[in-house]
DRENTORKOL-3810 file (N, C-alpha, C; in nm, 4 decimals):
REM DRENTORKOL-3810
@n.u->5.5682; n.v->0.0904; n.w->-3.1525; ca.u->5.5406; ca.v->0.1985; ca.w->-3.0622; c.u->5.4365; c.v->0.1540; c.w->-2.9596
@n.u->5.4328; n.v->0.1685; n.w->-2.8570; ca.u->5.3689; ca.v->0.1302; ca.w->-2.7393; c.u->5.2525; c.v->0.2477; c.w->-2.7405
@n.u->5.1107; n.v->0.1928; n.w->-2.7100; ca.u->5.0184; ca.v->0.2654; ca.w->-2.6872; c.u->5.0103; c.v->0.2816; c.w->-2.5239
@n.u->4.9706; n.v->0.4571; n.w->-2.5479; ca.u->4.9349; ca.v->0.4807; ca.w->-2.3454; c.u->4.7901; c.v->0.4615; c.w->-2.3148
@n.u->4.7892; n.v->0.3999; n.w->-2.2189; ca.u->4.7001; ca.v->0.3627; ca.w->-2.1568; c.u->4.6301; c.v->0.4925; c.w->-2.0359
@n.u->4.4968; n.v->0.5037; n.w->-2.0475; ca.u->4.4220; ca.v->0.5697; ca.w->-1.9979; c.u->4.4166; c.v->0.4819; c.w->-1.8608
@n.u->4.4078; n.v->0.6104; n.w->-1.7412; ca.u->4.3529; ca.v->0.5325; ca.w->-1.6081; c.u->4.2278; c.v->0.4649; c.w->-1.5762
@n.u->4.2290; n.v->0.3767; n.w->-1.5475; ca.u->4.0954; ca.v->0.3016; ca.w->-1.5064; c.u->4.0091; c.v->0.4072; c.w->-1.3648
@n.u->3.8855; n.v->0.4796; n.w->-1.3929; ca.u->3.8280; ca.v->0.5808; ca.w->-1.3076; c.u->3.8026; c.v->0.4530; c.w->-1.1646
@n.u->3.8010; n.v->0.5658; n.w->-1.0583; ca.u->3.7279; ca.v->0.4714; ca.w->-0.9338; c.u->3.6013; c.v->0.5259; c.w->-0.9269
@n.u->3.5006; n.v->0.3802; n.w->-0.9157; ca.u->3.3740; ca.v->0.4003; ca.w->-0.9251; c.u->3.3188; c.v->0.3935; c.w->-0.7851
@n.u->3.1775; n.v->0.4321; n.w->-0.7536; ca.u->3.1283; ca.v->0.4677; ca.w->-0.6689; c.u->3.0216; c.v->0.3334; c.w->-0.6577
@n.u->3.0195; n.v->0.2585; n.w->-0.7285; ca.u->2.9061; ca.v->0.1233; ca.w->-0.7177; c.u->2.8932; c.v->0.0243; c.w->-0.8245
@n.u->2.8884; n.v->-0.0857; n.w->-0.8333; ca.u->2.8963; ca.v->-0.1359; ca.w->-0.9565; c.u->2.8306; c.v->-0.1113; c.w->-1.0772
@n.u->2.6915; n.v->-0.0850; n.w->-1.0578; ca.u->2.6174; ca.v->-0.0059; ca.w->-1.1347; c.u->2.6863; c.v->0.1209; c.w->-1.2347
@n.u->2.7716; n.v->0.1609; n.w->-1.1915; ca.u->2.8407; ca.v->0.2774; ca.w->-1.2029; c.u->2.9193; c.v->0.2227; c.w->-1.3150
@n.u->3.0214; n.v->0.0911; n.w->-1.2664; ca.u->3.1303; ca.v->0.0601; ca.w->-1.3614; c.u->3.0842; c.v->-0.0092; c.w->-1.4794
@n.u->2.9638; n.v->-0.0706; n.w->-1.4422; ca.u->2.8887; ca.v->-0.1740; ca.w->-1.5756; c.u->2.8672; c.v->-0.0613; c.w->-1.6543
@n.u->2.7487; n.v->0.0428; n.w->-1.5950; ca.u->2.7773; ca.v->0.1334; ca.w->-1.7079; c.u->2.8727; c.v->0.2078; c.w->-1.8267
@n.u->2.9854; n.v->0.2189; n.w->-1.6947; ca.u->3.1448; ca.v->0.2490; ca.w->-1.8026; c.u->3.2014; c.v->0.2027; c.w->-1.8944
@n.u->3.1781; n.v->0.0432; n.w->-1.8497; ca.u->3.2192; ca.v->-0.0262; ca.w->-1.9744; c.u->3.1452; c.v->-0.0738; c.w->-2.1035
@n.u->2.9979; n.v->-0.0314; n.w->-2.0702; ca.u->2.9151; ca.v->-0.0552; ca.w->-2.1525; c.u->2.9645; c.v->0.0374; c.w->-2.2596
@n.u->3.0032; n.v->0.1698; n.w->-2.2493; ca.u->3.0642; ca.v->0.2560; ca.w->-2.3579; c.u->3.1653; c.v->0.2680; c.w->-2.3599
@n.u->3.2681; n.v->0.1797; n.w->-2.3083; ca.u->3.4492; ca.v->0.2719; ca.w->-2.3355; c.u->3.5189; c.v->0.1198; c.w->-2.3708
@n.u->3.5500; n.v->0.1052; n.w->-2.4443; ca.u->3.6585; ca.v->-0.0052; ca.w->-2.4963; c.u->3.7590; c.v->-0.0408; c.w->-2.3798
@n.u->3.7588; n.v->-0.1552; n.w->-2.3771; ca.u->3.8997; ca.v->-0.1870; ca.w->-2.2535; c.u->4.0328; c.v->-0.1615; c.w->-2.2936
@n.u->4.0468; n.v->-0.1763; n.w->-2.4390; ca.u->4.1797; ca.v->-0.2105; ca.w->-2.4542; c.u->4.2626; c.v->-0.0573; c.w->-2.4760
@n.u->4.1650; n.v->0.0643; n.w->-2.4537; ca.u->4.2311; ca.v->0.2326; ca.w->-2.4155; c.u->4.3240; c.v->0.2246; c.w->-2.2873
@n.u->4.1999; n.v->0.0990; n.w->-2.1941; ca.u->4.2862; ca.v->0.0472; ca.w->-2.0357; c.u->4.3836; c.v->-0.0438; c.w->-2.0598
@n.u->4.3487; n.v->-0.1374; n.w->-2.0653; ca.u->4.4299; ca.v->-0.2320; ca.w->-2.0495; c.u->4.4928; c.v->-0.2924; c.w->-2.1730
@n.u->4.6410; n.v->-0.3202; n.w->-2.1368; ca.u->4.7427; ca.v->-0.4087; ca.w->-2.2244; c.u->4.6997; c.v->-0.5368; c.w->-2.2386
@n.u->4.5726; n.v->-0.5970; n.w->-2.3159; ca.u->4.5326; ca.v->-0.7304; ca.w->-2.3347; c.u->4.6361; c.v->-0.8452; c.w->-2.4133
@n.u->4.7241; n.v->-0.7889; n.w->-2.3998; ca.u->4.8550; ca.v->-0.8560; ca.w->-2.4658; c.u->4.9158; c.v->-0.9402; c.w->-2.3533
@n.u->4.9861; n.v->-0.8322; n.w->-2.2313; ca.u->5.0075; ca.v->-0.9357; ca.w->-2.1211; c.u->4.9549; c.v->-1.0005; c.w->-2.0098
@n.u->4.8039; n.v->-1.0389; n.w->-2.0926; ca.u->4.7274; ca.v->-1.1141; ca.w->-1.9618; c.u->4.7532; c.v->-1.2191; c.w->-1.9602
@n.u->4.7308; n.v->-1.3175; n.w->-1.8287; ca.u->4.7198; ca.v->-1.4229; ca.w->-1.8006; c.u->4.6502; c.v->-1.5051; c.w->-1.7967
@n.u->4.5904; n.v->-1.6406; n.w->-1.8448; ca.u->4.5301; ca.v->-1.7248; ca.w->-1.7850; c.u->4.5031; c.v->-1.7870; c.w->-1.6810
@n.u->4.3972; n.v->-1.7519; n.w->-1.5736; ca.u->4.3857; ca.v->-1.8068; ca.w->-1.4711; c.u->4.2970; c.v->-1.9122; c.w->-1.4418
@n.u->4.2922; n.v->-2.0290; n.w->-1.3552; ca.u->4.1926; ca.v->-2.0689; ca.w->-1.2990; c.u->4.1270; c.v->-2.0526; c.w->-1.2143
@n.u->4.0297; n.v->-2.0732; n.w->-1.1804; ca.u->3.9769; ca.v->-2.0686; ca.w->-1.0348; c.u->3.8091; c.v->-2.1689; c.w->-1.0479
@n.u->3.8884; n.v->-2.2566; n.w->-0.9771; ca.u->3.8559; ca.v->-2.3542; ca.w->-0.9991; c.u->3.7355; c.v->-2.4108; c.w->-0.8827
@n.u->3.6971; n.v->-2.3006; n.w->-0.7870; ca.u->3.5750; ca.v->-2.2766; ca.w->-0.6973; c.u->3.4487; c.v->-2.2080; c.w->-0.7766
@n.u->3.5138; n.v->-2.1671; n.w->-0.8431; ca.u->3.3508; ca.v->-2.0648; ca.w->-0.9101; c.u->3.2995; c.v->-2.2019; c.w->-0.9843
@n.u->3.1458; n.v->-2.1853; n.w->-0.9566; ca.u->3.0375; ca.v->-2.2816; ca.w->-1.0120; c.u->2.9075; c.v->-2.2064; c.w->-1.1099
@n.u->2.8581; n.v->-2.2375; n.w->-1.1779; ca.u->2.7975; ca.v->-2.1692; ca.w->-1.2487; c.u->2.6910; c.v->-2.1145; c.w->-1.1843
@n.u->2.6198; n.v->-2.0290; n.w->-1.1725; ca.u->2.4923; ca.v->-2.0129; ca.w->-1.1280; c.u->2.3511; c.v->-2.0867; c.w->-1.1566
@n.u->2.3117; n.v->-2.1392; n.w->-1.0522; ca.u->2.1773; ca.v->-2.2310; ca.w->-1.1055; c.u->2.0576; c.v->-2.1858; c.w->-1.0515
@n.u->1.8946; n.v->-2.2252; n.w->-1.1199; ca.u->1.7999; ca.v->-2.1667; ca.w->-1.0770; c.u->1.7123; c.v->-2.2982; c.w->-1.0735
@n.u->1.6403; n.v->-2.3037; n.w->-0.9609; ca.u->1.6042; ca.v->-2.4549; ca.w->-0.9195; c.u->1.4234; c.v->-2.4034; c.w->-0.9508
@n.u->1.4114; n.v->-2.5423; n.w->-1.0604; ca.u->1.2819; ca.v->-2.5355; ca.w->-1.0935; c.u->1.2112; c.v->-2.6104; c.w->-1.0780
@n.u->1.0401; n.v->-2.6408; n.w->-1.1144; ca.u->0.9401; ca.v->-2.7865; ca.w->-1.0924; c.u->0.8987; c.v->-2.8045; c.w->-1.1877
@n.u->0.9475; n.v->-2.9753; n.w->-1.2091; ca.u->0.9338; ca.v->-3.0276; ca.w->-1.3592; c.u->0.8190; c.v->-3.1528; c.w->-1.3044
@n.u->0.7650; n.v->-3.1702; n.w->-1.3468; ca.u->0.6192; ca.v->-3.2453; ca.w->-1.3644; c.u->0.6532; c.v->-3.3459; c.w->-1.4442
@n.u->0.6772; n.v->-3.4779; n.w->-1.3940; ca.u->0.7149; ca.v->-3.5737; ca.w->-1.4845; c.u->0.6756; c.v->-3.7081; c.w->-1.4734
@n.u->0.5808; n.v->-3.7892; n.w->-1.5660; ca.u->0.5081; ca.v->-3.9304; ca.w->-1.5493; c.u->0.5695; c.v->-3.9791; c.w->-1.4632
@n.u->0.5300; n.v->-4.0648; n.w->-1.3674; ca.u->0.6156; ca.v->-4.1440; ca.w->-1.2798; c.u->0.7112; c.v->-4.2573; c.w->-1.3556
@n.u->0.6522; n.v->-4.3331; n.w->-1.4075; ca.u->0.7158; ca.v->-4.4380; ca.w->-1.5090; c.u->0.8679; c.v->-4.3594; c.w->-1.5963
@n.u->0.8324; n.v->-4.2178; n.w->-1.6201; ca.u->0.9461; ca.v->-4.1275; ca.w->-1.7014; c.u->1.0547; c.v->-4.1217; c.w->-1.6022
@n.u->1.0185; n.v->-4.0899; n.w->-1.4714; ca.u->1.0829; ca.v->-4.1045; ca.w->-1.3606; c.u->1.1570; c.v->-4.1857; c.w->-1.3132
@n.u->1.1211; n.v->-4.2982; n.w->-1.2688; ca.u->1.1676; ca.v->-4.3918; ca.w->-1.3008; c.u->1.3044; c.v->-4.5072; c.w->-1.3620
@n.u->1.2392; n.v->-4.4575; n.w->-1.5232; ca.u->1.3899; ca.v->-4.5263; ca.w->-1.6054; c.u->1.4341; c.v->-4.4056; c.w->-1.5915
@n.u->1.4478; n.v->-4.2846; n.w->-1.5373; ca.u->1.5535; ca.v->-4.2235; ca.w->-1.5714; c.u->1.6649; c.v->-4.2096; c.w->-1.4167
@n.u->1.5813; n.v->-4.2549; n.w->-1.3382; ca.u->1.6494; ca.v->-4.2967; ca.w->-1.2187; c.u->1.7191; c.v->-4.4129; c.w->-1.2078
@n.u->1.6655; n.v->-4.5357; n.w->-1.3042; ca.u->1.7269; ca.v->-4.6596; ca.w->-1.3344; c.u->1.8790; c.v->-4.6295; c.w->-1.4314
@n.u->1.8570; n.v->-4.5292; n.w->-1.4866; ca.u->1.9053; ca.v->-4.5028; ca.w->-1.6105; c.u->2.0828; c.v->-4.4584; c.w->-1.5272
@n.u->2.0253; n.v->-4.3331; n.w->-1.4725; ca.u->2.1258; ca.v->-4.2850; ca.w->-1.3617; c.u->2.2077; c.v->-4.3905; c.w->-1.3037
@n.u->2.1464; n.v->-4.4912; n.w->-1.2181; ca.u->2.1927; ca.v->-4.5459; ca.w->-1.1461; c.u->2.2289; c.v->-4.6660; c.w->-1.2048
@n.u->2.2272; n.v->-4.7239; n.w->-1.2882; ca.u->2.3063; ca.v->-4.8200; ca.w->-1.4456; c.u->2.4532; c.v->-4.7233; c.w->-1.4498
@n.u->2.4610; n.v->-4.5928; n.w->-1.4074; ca.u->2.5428; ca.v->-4.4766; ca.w->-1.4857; c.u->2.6609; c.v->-4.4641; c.w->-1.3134
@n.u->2.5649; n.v->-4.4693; n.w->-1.2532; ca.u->2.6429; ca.v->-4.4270; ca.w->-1.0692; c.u->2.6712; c.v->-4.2771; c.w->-1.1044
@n.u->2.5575; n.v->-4.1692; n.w->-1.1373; ca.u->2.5565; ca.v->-4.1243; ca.w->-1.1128; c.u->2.3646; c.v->-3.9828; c.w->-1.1110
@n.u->2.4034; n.v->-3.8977; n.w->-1.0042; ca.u->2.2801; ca.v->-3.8943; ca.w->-0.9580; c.u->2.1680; c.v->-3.7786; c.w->-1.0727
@n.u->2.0291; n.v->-3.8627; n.w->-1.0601; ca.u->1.9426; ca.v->-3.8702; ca.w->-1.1838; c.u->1.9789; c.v->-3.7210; c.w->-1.2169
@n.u->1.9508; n.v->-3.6292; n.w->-1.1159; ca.u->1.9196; ca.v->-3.4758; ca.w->-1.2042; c.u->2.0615; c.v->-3.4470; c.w->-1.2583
@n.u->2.1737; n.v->-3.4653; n.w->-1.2144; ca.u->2.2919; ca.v->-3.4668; ca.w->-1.2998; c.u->2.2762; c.v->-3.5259; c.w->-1.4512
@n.u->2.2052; n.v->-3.6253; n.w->-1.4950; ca.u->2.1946; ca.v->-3.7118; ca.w->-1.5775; c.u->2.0989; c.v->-3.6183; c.w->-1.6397
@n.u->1.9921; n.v->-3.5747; n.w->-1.5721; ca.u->1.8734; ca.v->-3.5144; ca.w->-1.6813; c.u->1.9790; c.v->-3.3814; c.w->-1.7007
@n.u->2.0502; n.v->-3.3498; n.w->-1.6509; ca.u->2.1415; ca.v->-3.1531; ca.w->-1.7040; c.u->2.2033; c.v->-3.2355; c.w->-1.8094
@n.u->2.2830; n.v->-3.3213; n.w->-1.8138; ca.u->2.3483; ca.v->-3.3928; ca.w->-1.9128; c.u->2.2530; c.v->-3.4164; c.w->-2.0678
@n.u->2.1890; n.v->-3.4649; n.w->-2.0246; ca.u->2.1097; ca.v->-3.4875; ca.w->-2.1407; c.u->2.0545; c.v->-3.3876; c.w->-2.2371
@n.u->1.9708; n.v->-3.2757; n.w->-2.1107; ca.u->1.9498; ca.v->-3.1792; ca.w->-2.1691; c.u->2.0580; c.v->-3.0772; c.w->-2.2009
@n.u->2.1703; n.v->-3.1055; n.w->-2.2026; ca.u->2.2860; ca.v->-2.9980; ca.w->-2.2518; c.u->2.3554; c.v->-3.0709; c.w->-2.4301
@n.u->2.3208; n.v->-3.2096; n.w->-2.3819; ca.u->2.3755; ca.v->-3.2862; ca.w->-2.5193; c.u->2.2091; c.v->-3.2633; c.w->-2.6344
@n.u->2.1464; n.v->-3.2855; n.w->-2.5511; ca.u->2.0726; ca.v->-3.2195; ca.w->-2.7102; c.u->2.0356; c.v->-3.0690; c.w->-2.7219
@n.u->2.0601; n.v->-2.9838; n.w->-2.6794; ca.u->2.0359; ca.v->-2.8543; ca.w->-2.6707; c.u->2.1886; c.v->-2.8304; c.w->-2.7748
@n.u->2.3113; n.v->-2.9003; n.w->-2.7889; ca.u->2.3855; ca.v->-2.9186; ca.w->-2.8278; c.u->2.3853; c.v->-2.9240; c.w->-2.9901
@n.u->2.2719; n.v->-3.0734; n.w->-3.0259; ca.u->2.2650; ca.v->-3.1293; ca.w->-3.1035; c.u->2.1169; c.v->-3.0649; c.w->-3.2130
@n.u->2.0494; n.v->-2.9805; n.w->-3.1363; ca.u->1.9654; ca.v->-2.8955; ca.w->-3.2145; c.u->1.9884; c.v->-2.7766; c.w->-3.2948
END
């Protein structure tokens, strides 16, 4: 037997809809059965650019380190710090 689906309300601001869904289950809306997988393959994560204070010498091999690698240091320090943030 097929369940009916409730209309999705039109909201007045996003504020509005975060709230909605904070209390109403999606799946009253939506048929999560025939969704799709999409890509989109432009969205990038959001980043927040900070100041890290670091020995020069630390600096350094990790710029040597990078560039042993061909590729660029602060890429290498997100890497690192994602593989042990991983491994903790």
């Amino acid at each position: 037997m097929r369940k009916t689906r409730k209309s999705i309300p039109k909201f007045k601001s996003e504020s509005e809809e975060r709230a909605f869904w904070e209390t109403h289950d999606s799946t009253d809306y939506v048929d999560w059965s025939r969704a799709q997988q999409i890509a989109l393959p432009n969205l990038k994560p959001s980043t927040k650019t900070i100041s890290l204070r670091l020995p020069q010498h630390l600096l350094d091999s990790i710029k040597a380190a990078a560039n042993a690698r061909d590729v660029p240091y602060q890429s290498l320090i997100k890497v690192w710090l994602q593989e042990k943030l991983r491994s903790h």
